[in-house]
BAVOGU-936978 format. One record per atom (N, C-alpha, C, CB): residue in three letters; z, y, x. Coordinates in steps of 0.001 Angstrom, whole numbers, plus 524288, in hexadecimal, padded with zeros to 5 digits. Glycine has a CB too. Example, Ala and Ser with C-alpha at 12.3 -4.5 7.8 and 13.67 -1.06 7.14 Angstrom:
# residues 2
ALA81E787E9C683386/ALA81E787EE6C8300C/ALA81E787F31C83390/ALA823567EE8782C2C/SER81BA87F73683232/SER81BE47FBDC83566/SER81EBE8001E83264/SER8165D7FDAA83704/
END
This chain:
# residues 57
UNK957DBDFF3A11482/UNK95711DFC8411967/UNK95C3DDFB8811C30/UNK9536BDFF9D11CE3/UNK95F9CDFF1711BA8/UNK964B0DFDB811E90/UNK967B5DF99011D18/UNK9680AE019D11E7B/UNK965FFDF71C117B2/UNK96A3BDF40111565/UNK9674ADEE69117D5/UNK96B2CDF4BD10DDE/UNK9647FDEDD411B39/UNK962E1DE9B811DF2/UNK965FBDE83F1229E/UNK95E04DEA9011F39/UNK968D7DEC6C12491/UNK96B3FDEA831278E/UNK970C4DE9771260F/UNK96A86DECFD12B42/UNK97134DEA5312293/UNK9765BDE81B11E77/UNK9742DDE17211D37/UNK976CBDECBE116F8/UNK96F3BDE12F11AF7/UNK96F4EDDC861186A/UNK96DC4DD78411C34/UNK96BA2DDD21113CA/UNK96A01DD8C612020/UNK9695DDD4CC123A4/UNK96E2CDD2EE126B8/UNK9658EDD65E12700/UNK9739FDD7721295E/UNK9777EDD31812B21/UNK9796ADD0A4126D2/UNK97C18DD4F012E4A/UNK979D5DD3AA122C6/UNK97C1CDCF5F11E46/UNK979ECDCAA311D97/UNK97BD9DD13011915/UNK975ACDCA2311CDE/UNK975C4DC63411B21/UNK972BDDC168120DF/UNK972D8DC74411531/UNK97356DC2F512630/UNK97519DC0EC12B24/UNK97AE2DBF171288A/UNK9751CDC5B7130A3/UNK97F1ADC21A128AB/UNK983A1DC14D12744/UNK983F3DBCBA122AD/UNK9859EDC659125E6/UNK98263DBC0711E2B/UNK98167DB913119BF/UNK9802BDB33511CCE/UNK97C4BDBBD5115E6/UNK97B63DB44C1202A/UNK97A8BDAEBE12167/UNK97B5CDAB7D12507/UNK97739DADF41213B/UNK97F1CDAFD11273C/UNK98205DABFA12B6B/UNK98787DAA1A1281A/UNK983C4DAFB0131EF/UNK98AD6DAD01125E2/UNK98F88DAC1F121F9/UNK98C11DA64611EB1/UNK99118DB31B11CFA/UNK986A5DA56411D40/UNK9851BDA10C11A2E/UNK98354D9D5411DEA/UNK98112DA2441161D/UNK98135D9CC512367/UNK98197D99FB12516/UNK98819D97A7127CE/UNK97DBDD9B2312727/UNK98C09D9AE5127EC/UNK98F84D98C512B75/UNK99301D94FA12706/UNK99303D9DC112F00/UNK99299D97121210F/UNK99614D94F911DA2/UNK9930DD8DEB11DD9/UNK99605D9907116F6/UNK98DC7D8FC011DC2/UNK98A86D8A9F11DC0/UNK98B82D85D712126/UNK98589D8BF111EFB/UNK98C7BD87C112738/UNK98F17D842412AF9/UNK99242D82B612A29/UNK99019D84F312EB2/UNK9951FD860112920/UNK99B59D8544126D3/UNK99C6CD7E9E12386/UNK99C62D8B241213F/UNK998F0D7F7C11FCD/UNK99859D7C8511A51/UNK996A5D763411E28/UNK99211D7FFC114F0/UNK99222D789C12006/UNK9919BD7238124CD/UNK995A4D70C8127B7/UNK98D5FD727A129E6/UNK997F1D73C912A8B/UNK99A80D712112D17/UNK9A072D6E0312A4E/UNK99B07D74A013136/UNK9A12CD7145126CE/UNK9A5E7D700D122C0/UNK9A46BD6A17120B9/UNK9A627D74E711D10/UNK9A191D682212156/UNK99DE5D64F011E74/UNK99C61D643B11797/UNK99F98D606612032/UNK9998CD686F116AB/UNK9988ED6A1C111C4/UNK994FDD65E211043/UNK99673D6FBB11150/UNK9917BD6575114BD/UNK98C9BD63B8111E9/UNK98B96D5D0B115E4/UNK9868AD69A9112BD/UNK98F4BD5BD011786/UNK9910AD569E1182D/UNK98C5BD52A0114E8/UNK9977CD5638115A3/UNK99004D504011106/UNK98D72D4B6910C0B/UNK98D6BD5072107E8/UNK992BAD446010980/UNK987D4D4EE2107D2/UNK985C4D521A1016C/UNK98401D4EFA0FD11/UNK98078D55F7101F3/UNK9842FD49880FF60/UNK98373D44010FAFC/UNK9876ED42F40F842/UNK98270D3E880FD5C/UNK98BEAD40A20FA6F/UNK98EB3D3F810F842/UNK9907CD415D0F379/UNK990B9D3F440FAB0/UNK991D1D46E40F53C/UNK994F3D4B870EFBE/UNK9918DD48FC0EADA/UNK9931AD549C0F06D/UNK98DB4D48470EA9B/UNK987DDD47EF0E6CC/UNK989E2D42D40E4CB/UNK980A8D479D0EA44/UNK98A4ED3D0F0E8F0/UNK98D0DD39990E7BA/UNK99019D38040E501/UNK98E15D390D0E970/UNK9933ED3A640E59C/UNK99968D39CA0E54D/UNK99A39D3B8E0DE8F/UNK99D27D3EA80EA78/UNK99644D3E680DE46/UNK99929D3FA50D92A/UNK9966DD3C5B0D30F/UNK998A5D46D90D8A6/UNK993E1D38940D658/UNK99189D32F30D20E/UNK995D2D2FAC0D3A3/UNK98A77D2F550D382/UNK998BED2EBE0D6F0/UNK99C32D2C3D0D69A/UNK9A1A2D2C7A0D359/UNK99C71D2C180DA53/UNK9A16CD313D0D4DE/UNK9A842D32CF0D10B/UNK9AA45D32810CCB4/UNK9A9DDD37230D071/UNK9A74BD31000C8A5/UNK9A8E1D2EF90C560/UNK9A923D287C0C536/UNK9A686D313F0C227/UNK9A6B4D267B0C749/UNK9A76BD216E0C6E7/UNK9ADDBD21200C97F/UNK9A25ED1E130CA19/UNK9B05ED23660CEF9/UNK9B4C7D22F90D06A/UNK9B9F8D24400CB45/UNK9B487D268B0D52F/UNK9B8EFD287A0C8CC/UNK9BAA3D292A0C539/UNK9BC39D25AF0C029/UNK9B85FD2BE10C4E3/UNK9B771D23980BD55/UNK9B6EFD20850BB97/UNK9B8F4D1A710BC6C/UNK9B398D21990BB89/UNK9B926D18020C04F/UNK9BB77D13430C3E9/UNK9C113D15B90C43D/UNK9B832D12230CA9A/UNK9C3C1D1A890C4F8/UNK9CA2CD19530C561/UNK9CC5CD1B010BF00/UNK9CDAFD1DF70CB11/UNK9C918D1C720BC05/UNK9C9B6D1B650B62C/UNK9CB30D151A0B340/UNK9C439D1D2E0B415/UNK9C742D13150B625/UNK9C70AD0D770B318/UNK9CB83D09830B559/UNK9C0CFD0A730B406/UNK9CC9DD0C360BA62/UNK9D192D0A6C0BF26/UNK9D6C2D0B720BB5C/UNK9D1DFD0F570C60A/UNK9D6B5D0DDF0B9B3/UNK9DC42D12870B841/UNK9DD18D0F030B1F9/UNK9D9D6D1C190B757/UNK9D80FD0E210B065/UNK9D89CD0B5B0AA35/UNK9DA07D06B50AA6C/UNK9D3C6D0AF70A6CA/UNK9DA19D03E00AD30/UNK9DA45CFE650AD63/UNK9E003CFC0E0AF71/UNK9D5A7CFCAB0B106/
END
């Protein structure tokens, strides 16, 4: 029974340390555009590809 009061501030402690990293991450703008990244990466080879055929000619 005593180790309850060990484990409940802990893990009080745990979820405030996981909510503050979480704000953190928002305000940093983590989670901004979550499309694009997804986007972007059907494109990149075609850019690639186009300064290949640039470079050959």
């Amino acid at each position: 029974m005593d180790i309850i009061y060990v484990l409940v501030p802990l893990s009080i402690a745990l979820l405030a340390i996981a909510v503050a990293i979480f704000f953190w991450a928002v305000k940093g703008g983590q989670f901004d555009d979550l499309d694009s990244p997804a986007h972007k990466i059907l494109f990149d080879d075609d850019e690639y590809l186009n300064e290949r055929r640039e470079d050959s000619t």
